[in-house]
MIROLUM-160628 format. One line per field, with one value per residue (C-alpha): residue in three letters; x, y, z. Coordinates in steps of 0.02 Angstrom, whole numbers. Layout:
# MIROLUM-160628
voke: [ALA	...]
x: [X	...]
y: [Y	...]
z: [Z	...]
This chain:
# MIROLUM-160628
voke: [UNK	UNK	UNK	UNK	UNK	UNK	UNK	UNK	UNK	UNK	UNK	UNK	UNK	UNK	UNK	UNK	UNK	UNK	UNK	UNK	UNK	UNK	UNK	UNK	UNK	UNK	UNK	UNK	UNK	UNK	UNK	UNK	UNK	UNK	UNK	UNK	UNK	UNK	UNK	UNK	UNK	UNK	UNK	UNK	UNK	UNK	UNK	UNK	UNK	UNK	UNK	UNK	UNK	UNK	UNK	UNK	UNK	UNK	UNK	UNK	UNK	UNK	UNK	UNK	UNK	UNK	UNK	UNK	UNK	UNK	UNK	UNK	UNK	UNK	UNK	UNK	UNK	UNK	UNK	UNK	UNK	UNK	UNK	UNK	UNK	UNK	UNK	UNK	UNK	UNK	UNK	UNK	UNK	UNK	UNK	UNK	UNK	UNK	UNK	UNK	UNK	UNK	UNK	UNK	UNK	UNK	UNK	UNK	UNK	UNK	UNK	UNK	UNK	UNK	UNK	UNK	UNK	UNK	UNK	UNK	UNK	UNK	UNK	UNK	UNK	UNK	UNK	UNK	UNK	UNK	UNK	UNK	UNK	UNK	UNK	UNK	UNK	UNK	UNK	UNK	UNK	UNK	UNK	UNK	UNK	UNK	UNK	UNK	UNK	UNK	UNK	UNK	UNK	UNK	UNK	UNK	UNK	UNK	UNK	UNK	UNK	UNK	UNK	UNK	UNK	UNK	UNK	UNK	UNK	UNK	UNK	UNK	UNK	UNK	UNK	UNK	UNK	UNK	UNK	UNK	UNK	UNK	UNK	UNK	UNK	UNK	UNK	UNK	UNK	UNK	UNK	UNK	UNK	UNK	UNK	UNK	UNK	UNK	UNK	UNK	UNK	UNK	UNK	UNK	UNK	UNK	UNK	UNK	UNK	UNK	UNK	UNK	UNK	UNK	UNK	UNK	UNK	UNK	UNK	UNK	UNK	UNK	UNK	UNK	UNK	UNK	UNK	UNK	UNK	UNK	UNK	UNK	UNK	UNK	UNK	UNK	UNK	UNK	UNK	UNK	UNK	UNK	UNK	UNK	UNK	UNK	UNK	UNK	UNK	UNK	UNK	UNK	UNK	UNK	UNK	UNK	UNK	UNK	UNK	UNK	UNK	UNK	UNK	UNK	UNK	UNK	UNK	UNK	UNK	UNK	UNK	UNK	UNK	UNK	UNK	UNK	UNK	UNK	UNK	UNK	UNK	UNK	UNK	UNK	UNK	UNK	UNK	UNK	UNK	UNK	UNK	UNK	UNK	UNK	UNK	UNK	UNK	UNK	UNK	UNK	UNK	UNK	UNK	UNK	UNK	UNK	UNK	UNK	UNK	UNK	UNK	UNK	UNK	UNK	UNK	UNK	UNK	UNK	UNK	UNK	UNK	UNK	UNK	UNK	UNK	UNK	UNK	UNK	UNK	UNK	UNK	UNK	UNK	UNK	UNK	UNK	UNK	UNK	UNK	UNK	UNK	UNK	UNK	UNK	UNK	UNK	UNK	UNK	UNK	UNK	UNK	UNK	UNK	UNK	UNK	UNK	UNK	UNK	UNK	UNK	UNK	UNK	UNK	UNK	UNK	UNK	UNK	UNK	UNK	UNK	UNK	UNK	UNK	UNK	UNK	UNK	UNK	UNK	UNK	UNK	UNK	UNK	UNK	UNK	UNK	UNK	UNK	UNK	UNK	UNK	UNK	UNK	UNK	UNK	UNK	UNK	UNK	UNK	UNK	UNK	UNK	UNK	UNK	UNK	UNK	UNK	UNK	UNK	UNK	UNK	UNK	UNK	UNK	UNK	UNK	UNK	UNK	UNK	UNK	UNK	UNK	UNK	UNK	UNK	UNK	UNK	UNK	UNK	UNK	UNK	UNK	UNK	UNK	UNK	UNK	UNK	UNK	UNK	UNK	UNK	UNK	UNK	UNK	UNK	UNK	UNK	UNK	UNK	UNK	UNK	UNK	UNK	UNK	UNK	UNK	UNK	UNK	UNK	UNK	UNK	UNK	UNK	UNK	UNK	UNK	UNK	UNK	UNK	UNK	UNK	UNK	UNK	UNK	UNK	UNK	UNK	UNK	UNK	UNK	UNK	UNK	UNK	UNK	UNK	UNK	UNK	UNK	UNK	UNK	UNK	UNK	UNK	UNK	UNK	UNK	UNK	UNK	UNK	UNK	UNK	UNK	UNK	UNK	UNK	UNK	UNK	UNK	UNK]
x: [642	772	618	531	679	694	531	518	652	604	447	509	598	448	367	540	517	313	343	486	401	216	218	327	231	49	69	-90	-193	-244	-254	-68	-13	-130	-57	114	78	14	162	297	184	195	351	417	290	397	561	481	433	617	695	574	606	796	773	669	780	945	831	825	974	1033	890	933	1145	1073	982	1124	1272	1127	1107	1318	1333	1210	1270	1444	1367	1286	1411	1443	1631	1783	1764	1575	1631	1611	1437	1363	1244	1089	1057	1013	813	802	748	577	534	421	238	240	370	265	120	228	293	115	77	235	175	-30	56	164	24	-87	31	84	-124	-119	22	-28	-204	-121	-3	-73	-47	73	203	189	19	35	246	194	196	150	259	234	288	215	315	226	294	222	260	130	69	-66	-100	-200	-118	-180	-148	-279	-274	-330	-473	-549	-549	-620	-779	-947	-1070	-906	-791	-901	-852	-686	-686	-568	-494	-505	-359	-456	-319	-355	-370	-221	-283	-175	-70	-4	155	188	341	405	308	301	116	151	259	120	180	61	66	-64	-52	-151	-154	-238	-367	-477	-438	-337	-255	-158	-132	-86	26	75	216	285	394	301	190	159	-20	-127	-243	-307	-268	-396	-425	-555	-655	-619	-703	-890	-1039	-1196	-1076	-1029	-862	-826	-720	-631	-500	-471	-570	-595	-789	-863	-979	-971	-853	-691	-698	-615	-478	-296	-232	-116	-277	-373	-389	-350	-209	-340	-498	-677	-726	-890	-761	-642	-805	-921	-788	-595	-434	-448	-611	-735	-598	-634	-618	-742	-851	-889	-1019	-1047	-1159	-1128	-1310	-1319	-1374	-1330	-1266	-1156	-1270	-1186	-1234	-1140	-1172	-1050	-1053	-864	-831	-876	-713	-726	-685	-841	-952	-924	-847	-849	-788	-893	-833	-945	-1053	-1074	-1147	-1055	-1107	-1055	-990	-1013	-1083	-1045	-1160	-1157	-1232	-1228	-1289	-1165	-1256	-1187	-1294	-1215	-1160	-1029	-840	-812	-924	-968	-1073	-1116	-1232	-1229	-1318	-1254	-1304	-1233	-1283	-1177	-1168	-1090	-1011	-941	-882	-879	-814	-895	-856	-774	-926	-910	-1060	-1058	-1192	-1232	-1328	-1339	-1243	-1355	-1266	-1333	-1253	-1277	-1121	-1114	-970	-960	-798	-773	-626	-559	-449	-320	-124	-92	-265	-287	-461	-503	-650	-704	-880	-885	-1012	-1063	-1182	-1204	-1327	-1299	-1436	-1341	-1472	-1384	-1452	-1375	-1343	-1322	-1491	-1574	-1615	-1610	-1506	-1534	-1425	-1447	-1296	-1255	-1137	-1066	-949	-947	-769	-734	-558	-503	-337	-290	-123	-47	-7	-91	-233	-339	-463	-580	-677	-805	-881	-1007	-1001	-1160	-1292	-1410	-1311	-1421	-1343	-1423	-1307	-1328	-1323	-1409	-1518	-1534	-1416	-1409	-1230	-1180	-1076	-920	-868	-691	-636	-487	-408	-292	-147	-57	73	111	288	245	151	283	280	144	172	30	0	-173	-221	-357	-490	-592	-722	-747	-906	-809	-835	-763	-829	-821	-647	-544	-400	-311	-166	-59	8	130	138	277	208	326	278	386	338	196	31	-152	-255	-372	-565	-690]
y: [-2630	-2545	-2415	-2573	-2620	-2484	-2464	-2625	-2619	-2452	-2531	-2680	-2572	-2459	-2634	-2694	-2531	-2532	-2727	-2669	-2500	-2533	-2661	-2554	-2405	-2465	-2634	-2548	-2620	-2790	-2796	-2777	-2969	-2973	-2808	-2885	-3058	-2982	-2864	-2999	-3109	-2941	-2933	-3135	-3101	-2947	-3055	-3175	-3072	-2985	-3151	-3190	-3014	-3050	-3226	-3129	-2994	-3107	-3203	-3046	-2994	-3171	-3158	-2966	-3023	-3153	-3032	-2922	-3057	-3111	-2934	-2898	-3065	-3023	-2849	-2896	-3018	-2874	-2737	-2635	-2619	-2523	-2387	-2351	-2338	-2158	-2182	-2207	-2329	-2320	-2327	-2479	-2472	-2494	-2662	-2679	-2785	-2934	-2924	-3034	-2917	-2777	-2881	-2950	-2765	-2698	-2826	-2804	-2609	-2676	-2765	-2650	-2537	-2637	-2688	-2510	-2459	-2610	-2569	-2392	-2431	-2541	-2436	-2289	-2103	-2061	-2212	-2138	-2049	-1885	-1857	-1738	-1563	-1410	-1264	-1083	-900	-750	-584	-433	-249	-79	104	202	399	478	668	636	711	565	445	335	183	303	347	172	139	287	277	348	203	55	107	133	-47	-95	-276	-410	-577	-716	-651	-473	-383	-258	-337	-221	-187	-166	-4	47	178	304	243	68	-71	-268	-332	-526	-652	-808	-978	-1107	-1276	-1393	-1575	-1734	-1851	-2010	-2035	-1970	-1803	-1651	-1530	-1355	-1220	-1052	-952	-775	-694	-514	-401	-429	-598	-757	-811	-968	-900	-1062	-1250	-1366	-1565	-1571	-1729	-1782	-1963	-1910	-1967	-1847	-1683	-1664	-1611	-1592	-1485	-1469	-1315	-1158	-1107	-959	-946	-967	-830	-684	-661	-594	-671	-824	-741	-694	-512	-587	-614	-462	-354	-193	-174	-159	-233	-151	-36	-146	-309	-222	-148	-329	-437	-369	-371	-559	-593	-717	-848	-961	-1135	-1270	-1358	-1318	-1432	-1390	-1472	-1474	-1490	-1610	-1478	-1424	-1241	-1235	-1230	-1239	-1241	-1229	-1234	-1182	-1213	-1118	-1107	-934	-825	-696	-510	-408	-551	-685	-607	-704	-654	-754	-688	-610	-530	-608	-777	-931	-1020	-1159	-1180	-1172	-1005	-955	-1017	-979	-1024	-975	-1006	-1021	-998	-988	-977	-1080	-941	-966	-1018	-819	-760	-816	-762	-792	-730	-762	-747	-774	-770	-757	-768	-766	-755	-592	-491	-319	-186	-8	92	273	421	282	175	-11	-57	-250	-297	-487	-529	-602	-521	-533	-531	-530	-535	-535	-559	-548	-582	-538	-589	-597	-675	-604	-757	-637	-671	-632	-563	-437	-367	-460	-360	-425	-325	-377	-287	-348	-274	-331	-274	-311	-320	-301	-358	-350	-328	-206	-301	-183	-143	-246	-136	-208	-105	-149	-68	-84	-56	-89	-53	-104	-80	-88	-130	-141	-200	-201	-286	-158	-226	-406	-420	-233	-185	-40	-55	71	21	140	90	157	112	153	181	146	179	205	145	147	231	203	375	457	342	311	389	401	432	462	344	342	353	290	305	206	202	45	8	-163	-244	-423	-461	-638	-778	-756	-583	-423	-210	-113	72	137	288	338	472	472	568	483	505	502	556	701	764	709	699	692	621	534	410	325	158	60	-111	-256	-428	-590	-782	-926	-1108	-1203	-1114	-1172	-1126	-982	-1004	-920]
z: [-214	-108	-65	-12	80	177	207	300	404	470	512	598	693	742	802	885	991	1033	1082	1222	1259	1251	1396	1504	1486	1501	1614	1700	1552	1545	1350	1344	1330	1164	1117	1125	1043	912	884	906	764	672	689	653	477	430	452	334	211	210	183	38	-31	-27	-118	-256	-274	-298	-432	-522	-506	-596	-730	-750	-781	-904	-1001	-1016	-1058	-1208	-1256	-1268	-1357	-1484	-1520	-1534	-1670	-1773	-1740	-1891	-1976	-1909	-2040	-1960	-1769	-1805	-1820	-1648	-1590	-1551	-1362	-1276	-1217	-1020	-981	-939	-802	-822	-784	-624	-544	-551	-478	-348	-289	-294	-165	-91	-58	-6	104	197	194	298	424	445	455	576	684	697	756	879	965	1082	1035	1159	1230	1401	1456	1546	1496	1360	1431	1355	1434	1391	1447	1420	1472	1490	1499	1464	1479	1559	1559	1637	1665	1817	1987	2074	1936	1839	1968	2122	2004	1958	2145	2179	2063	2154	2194	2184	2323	2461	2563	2596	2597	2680	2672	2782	2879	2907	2793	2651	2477	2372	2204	2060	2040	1899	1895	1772	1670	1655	1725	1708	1716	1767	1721	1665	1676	1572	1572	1493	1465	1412	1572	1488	1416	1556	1583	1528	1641	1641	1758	1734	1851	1865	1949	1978	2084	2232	2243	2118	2112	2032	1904	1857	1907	1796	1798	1644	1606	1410	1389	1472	1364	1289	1275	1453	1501	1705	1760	1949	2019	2016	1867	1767	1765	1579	1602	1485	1334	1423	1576	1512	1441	1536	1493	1363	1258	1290	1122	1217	1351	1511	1535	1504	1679	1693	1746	1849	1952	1963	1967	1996	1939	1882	1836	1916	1983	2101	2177	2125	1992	1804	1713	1521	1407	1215	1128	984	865	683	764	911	1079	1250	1421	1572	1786	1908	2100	2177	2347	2383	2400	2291	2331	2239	2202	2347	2487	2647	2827	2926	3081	3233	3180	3009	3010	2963	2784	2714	2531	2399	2426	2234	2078	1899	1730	1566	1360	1218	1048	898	704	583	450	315	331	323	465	642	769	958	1096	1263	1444	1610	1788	1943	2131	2275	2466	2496	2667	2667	2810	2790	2924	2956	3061	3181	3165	3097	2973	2950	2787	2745	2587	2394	2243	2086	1924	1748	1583	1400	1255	1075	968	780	669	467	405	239	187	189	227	439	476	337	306	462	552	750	820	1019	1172	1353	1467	1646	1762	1975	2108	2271	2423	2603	2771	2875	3044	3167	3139	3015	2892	2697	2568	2387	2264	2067	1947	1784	1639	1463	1328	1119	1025	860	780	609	517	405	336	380	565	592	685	748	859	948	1118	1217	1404	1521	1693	1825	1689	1816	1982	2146	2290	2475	2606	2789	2839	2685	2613	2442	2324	2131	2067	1892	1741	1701	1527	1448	1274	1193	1042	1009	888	868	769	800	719	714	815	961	1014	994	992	1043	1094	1169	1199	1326	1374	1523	1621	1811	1929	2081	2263	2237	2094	1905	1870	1660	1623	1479	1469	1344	1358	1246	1274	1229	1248	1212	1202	1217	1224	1167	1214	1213	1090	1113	1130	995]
């Protein structure tokens, strides 16, 4: 009874609070009169009910002192002689209650079960929509060797057939691409924050700072109430095409990303300002389809001046789609394949032997993914065994304006990883990438050229201490087609990577 007790006031006081908060917080709703009504009759029936639980209670307590006078008077009627006190008596049997008690406190609990189902139906998930902010920070520092005179950085921008143009923002400045210093160095600060606005849409954004700029890697609104498997999507977004590209570095399974990305589509992926449609088909495996349209302002795949010479397009000058597909295997395996596509307006200008070359054209990207994992069932990723490629193949068309002549260049290149948990919380992982298996590039001066790939081996090692903050060392080999030359190397990174906050959870 004193369960019951409690129970009920602890409920009346959850519908004392959603009668005063409810109305406040959602007076946007024109359901919330009934809402109310119904609490405060909710709320007079529970006041009832405690007063008729009190009556009972005393009633029982009277019967219950009844019982035991009767049961003192009759033992001191039978008690045995002095000389047999010795002898103890036998112990008194706990009163059992009566039969209609017991029914009346197994109504007692249907009852206070319903009105709590009731209540809870009633009241909305969160008191005030859009107040409940997920906050995270991710802190990212590394040590960094290379033997490489030039260091590893002037190398990737220096790759035969991929550094030819030198591209431009808006403002006709030099896009600075990411250098990274032997010694001590701090990738990025990342700021996430992710929250449910109502029950409309969802939204988080994802910032990154370091020593010398901040940056928006992603601002979302996403659609979370749209019929038939459609979610909508509006920002900066983080294009779903390919397996990685949807990731931030704090994800990645290695400490850099594959050479194929960093060539097709930067530092950062495919990022860009616009629209993301996706489709979840109504199958028994996992089938999804998405459509992009982004504004066009991307430095390898979108790159607009649109300045004399160039000519002047409108956006979105950036589109996208891709297949999810996933077989539906057993609760310890899963698999996925993917294509993607990508078209966009593109303008470059390369400057030669004090000559300005100005090209306007399309960027042609295509992409396939596959994805491999088996869970062991193990404690912290033990036994755990992940299987991941990508292979993307660009069609650059452009017309050379200064004299209309058409230069079509055809690229391509891939990479295999493998990773295995071979104690809780340990990993090793092994990843091996060709870049410019097909490489022929046109050149204004002497036509059409056919470079070599570049080939990069790593070798990865990571301990995560717990779900908060990861270890990892990598070591690298590499052997360049550059200008120059083919050109070795090999590095050595270890890595420190700490989380704090609340943080999303991580796609397949």
């Amino acid at each position: 009874m004193l369960k019951l007790t409690q129970r009920l006031a602890f409920l009346s006081l959850v519908v004392a609070f959603s009668v005063l908060i409810v109305p406040a917080a959602r007076t946007q709703e024109p359901a919330t009169q009934d809402l109310a009504q119904v609490l405060r009759t909710l709320s007079q029936q529970i006041q009832d009910i405690k007063k008729e639980h009190a009556a009972a209670i005393q009633a029982m307590q009277r019967e219950i002192d009844a019982l035991k006078a009767q049961l003192q008077q009759q033992t001191a009627q039978t008690a045995p002689p002095a000389a047999d006190t010795s002898v103890p008596a036998a112990p008194i049997a706990p009163i059992t209650p009566a039969t209609p008690a017991v029914s009346r406190d197994e109504d007692e609990q249907q009852l206070y079960a319903a009105i709590k189902s009731s209540a809870a139906a009633m009241l909305p998930a969160t008191p005030v929509p859009g107040v409940d902010l997920d906050a995270s920070v991710i802190i990212d520092g590394f040590y960094h060797y290379d033997n490489h005179k030039l260091g590893v950085s002037h190398l990737k921008n220096s790759l035969a057939g991929f550094s030819h143009a030198h591209d431009h923002d808006d403002a006709g400045h030099d896009h600075e691409h990411s250098v990274i210093e032997d010694g001590f160095n701090l990738r990025h600060l990342e700021l996430g924050l992710s929250a449910a606005v109502d029950p409309y849409f969802t939204a988080w954004t994802t910032l990154a700072f370091d020593d010398h700029a901040s940056e928006v890697e992603e601002a979302v609104i996403q659609s979370s109430s749209l019929p038939w498997g459609l979610t909508l999507s509006a920002g900066k977004i983080k294009s779903g095409i390919g397996r990685m590209n949807r990731q931030h570095s704090h994800n990645w399974d290695f400490f850099d990303q594959p050479l194929v990305y960093d060539a097709f589509f930067g530092d950062h992926g495919l990022t860009d300002k616009g629209l993301q449609l996706t489709w979840l088909a109504p199958t028994p495996f996992y089938v999804l389809l998405g459509a992009e349209a982004f504004q066009g302002n991307h430095e390898t795949v979108a790159n607009y001046l649109g300045s004399d010479p160039f000519p002047r397009h409108n956006g979105p000058r950036l589109w996208t789609s891709f297949l999810k597909v996933g077989p539906q295997l057993d609760d310890q395996h899963a698999l996925q394949f993917g294509l993607s596509y990508v078209q966009g307006r593109h303008q470059e200008e390369e400057d030669h032997d004090g000559h300005t070359h100005y090209f306007n054209g399309y960027n042609r990207i295509y992409g396939a993914d596959v994805v491999y994992k088996y869970d062991a069932k193990r404690p912290h990723g033990q036994g755990d065994v992940v299987l991941q490629g990508e292979f993307f193949h660009r069609e650059r068309n452009l017309e050379l304006l200064n004299n209309g002549q058409d230069y079509n260049n055809s690229q391509n290149g891939y990479y295999l990883q493998a990773l295995y948990g071979f104690k809780p919380r340990w990993r090793v992982g092994a990843r091996w990438e060709q870049l410019g298996v097909t490489n022929d590039v046109h050149d204004v001066h002497d036509g059409k050229l056919s470079y070599g790939a570049s080939n990069r081996t790593s070798a990865m090692l990571d301990w995560k201490l717990s779900e908060f903050s990861l270890v990892r060392m990598q070591a690298t080999q590499g052997n360049f087609a550059t200008a120059h030359g083919r050109e070795e190397f090999w590095e050595f990174i270890m890595q420190l990577q700490i989380s704090i906050g609340k943080h999303a959870a991580h796609d397949f």
